[in-house]
Phi, psi and omega in degrees: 000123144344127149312333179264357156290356173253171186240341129195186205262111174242106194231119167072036239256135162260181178172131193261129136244142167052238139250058178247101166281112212240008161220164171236082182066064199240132159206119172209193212212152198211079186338188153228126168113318183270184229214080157255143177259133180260135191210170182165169179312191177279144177075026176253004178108359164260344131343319169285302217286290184320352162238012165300271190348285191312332177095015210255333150240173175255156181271162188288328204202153167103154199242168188236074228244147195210154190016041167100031174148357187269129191263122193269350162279033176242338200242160168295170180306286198307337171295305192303329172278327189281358165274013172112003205252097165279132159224142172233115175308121181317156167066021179051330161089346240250193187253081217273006156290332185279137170298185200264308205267004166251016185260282174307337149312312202301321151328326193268000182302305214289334209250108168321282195253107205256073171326166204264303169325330186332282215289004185269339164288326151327306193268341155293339162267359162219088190295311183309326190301302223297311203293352167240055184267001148276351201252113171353132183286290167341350156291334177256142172336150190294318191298316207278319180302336200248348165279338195271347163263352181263303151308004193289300218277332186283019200248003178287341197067028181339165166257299192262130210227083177257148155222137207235115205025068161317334171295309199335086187108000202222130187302144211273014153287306164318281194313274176338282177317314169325270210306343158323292209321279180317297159297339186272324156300300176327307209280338189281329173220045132083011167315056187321127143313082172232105168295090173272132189213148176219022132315087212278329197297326192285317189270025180289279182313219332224284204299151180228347149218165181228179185205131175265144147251122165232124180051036145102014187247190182234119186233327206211153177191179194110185196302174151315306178295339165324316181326058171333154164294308196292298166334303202282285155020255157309343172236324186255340162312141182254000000 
C-alpha cells in the first residue's frame, strides 16, 4: 500500500514509563477511508499508542507521520487536534461540573475554522444532547456521557476519529447505535477510524482492518475478516 494512501504512519515507535517498556517497535498504518480496530488483552499498549498518537504522553523513539508527512511528535497535543485528529479518551473524559452544552464548546476551542452549523450537526446526530444542553455532564447516563464525547470530538470535524473502548461500560442499545454512528461516517463522509475495542462482535461488524498488541508489540494485523479464531485464542482471550 502507498504512502499516500494512508492518513497515518507509525514506524518503529518506542515508549518508556519509567524504566518499564511499554510499546516495541510498534509499526503500523491506518489506511484513509478504513475502520481500523486496535485490540489486545488488558495492559498490552494500547492506550499508550493512542496517546503516543495524541501527543498525551511522549514517545522514546520512532516516527509517527500523519496525512503524508506531518511528523506529529514536533507537534503538541493541541497542534495534533487542530490538523483534524478527533479522540474520545477511554472513560470519556467530559467535564462532569459543566453543562452538556459548555461541554461541547469546549470541542471547538482545538478548531481554527468554526462552521456556523457544527454544533446543529452534534445534535442531529445525538438528538438527546439537544434536550439536555443544560444539565450538568456528571448528571448523564454512562451511554448519554460517551455520545457527548464522541460529539465533542466531532465537532473538530476530523479526518481521523481515534477511540479508545467507547463500549466500555455502556449499554447495549448505546453500543449499537455507536457502531451505527461510525459506519455511517465512514461510508458517508469518508471518515478514518482507529478503534480500541476487546468487543469482538462490535468490532467484527464495524472495523474493516485489524491489528493485535500483545505485551506492548504488534503480533497480528490484517483485513478484518483475517480475524481468527487462533488469533482471538492467543492474543485476545483471559
Amino acid at each position: 500500500m502507498s504512502e499516500a494512501s494512508n492518513l497515518l504512519q507509525i514506524r518503529s515507535l518506542n515508549q518508556f514509563y519509567g524504566g518499564s517498556h511499554t510499546l516495541w517497535d510498534v509499526s503500523l498504518d491506518v489506511a484513509r477511508g478504513s475502520i481500523t480496530c486496535l485490540m489486545g488483552r488488558n495492559g498490552m499498549g494500547k492506550t499508550t499508542l493512542l496517546r503516543c498518537v495524541m501527543g498525551l504522553v511522549p514517545a522514546t523513539s520512532g516516527e509517527i507521520v500523519y496525512d503524508g508527512g506531518t511528523d506529529l511528535r514536533k507537534l503538541g497535543a493541541e497542534q495534533r487536534a487542530a490538523l483534524g485528529i478527533g479522540f474520545v479518551p477511554q472513560g470519556r473524559e467530559i467535564f462532569s461540573q459543566l453543562s452538556v452544552e459548555e461541554n461541547l464548546r469546549m470541542g471547538l476551542i482545538a478548531k481554527r475554522e468554526r462552521p456556523a452549523d457544527a454544533l446543529d450537526r452534534v445534535y442531529a446526530t445525538f438528538p438527546v444532547l439537544k434536550q439536555m444542553l443544560r444539565r450538568r455532564g456528571g448528571d448523564l447516563s454512562g451511554g448519554q456521557q460517551q455520545q457527548l464525547a464522541i460529539g465533542r470530538a466531532l465537532l473538530l470535524q476530523p479526518q481521523l476519529l481515534i477511540l479508545d473502548e467507547p463500549c466500555e461500560g455502556i449499554q447495549p442499545n448505546i453500543v449499537h447505535e455507536i457502531g451505527d454512528l461510525l459506519l455511517r461516517l465512514n461510508l458517508e463522509t469518508g471518515l478514518t477510524v482507529l478503534i480500541v475495542e476487546q468487543k469482538l462482535p462490535f468490532a467484527r461488524r464495524v472495523a474493516s482492518e485489524f491489528r493485535v498488541l500483545d505485551k506492548g508489540r504488534l503480533v497480528a494485523g490484517g483485513p478484518i475478516a483475517g480475524l481468527s479464531d487462533e488469533i482471538v485464542r492467543q492474543h485476545l482471550t483471559v
